[in-house]
C-alpha positions as CSV (number, residue, x, y, z in Angstrom):
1,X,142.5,16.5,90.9
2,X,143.7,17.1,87.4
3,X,146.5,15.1,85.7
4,X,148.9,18.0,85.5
5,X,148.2,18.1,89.1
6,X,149.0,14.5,89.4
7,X,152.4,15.3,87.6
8,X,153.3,18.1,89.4
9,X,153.1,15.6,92.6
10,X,155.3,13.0,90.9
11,X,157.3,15.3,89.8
12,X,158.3,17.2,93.2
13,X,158.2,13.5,94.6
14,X,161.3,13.1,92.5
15,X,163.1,16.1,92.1
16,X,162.2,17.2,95.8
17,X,161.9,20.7,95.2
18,X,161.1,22.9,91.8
19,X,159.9,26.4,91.0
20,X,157.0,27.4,89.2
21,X,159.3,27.6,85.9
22,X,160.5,24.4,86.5
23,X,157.9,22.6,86.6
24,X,155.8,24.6,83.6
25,X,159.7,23.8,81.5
26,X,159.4,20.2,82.5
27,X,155.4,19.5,82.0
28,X,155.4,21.5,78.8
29,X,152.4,23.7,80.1
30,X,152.6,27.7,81.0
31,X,154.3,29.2,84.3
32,X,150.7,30.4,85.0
33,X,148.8,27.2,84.1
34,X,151.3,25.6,86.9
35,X,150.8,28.1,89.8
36,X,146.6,27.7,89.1
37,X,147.4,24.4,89.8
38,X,149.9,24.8,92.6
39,X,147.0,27.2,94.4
40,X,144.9,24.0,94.7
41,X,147.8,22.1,95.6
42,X,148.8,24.3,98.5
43,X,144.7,24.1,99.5
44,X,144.7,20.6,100.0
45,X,148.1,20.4,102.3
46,X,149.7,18.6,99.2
47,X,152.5,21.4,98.1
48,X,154.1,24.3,100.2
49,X,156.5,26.9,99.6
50,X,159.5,25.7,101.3
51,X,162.1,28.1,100.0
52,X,162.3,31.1,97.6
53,X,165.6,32.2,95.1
54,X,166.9,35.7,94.9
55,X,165.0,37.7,92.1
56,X,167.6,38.4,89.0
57,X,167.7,42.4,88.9
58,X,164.6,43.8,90.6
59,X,161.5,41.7,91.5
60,X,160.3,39.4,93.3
61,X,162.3,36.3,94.6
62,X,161.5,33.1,93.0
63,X,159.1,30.4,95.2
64,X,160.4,27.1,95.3
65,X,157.8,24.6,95.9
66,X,158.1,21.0,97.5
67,X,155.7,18.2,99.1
68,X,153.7,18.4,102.4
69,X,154.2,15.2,105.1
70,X,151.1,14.5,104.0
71,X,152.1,14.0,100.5
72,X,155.2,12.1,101.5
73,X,154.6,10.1,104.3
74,X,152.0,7.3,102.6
75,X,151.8,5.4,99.3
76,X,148.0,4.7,99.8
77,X,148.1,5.8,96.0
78,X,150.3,2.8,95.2
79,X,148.3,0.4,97.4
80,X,145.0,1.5,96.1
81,X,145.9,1.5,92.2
82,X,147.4,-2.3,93.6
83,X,144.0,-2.8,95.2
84,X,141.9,-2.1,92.0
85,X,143.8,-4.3,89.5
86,X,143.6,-7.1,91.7
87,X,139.9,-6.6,91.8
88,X,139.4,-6.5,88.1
89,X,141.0,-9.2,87.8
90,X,138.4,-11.5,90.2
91,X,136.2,-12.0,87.1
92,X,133.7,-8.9,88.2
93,X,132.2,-7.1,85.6
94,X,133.3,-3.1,86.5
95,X,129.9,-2.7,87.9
96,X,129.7,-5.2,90.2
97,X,133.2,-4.3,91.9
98,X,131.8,-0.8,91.9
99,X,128.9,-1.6,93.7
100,X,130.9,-4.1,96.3
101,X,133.8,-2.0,96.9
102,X,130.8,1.1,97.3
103,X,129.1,-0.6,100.0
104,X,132.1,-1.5,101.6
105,X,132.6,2.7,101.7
106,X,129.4,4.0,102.7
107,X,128.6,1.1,105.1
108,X,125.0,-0.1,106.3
109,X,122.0,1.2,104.0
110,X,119.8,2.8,107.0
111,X,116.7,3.7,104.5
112,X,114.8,7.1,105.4
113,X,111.2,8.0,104.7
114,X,112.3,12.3,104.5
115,X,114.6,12.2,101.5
116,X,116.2,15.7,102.9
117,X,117.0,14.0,105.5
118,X,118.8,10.9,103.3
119,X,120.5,13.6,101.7
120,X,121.9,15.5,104.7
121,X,123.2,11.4,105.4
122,X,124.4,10.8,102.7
123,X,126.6,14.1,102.3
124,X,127.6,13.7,105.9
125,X,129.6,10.5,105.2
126,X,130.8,11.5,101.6
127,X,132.4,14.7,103.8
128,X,134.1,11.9,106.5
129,X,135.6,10.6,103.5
130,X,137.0,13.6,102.2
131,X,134.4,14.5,98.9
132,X,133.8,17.9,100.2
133,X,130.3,17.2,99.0
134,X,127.0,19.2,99.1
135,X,123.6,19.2,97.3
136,X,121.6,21.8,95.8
137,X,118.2,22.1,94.7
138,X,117.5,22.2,90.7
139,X,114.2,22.0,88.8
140,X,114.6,18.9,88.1
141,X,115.6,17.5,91.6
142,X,118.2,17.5,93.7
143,X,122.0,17.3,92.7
144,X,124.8,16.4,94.7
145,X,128.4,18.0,93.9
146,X,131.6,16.7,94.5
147,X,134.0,19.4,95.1
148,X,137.0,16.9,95.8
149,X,138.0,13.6,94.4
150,X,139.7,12.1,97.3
151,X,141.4,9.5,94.8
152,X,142.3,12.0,92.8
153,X,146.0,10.9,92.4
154,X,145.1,7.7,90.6
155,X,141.6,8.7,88.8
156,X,143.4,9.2,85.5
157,X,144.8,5.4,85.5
158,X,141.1,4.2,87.0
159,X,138.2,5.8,85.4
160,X,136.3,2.9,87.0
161,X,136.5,4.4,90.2
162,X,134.1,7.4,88.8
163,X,131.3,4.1,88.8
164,X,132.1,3.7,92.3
165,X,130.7,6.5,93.8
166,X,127.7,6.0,91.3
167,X,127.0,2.9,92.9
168,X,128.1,4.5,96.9
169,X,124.5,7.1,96.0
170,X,122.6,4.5,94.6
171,X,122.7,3.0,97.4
172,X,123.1,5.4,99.7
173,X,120.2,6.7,98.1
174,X,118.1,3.9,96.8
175,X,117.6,5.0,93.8
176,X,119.3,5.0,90.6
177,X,121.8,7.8,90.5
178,X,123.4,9.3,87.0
179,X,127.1,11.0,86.8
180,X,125.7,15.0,85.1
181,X,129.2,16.3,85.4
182,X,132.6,14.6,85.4
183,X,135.7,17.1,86.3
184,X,133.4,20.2,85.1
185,X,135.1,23.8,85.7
186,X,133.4,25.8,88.1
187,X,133.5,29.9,87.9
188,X,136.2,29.9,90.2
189,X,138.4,27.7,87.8
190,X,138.5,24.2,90.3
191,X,136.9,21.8,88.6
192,X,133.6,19.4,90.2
193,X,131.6,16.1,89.7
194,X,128.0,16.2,89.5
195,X,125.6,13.5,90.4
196,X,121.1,13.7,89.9
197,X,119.2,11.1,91.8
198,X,116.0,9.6,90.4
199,X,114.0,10.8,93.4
200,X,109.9,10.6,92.7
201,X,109.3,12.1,96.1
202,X,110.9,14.8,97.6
């Protein structure tokens, strides 16, 4: 998730309920830039239309936008963003929290002799925990896409987490695995993470 997406959650988390206009007027950005954003939004069960104003003159009413339950009812944001200061502050270097909390996440390294078949593992669990992941074939190897950050709502205050899922492939993987793309826009205007594993052998 994008920042402005990350604002237009804290916004609606305090003003409950805004319009398009609103929130573009309040976030500085353009009416259209906000409902691009919103369309995501409203994808991921974050943001519905919970209302709509009379249109002034002719056209169409106004929507009026507010948080899902899902958006509402936890503050694993909070908790986590808790969670990761508290760890940098153990006297780990960033990449050794990465790679313990990564382990943690992907749980026991069962090592495969058919790398398709470590990579339909792999994606499996990163789809459990909410990446909508995939992997495609490229000339120079395989590359696994991350079409959601499922800690999207704190990634701009923790870049650190971007080495975490580094580390999760690597040794998922067993092999050393390099971030291609970080938040790259796709055709389709959402935006994706890229990873390439050093694979010798497919």
């Amino acid at each position: 998730m994008q920042h402005t997406r990350q604002q237009i959650i804290r916004y609606l988390h305090s003003h409950r309920a805004a319009t398009s206009t609103d929130l573009a007027s309040a976030l500085l950005v353009t009416p259209a830039n906000i409902r691009h954003h919103l369309k995501f939004l409203k994808r991921d069960g974050l943001v519905d239309e919970i209302g709509s104003q009379p249109a002034r003159g002719r056209g169409r009413p106004t929507k009026i936008y507010g948080l899902t339950n899902k958006a509402l009812t936890h503050n694993l944001d909070g908790l986590s963003d808790a969670l990761l200061v508290t760890l940098s502050s153990c006297g780990l270097s960033i990449r050794e929290s990465a790679e313990r909390v990564a382990r943690n996440l992907i749980g026991d390294n069962q090592s495969e002799s058919n790398w398709h078949t470590q990579l339909k593992n792999i994606i499996e669990k990163l789809n459990q925990l909410k990446y909508q992941a995939a992997w495609e074939a490229s000339p120079d190897g395989p590359r696994i896409i991350f079409r959601n950050c499922p800690y999207a709502m704190i990634i701009s205050e923790h870049p650190e987490i971007c080495a975490i899922d580094v580390e999760m492939l690597s040794y998922a993987l067993n092999q050393p695995v390099i971030q291609s793309a970080k938040l790259e826009r796709s055709l389709d205007g959402s935006s994706h993470c890229a990873f390439v594993p050093h694979i010798n052998e497919l």
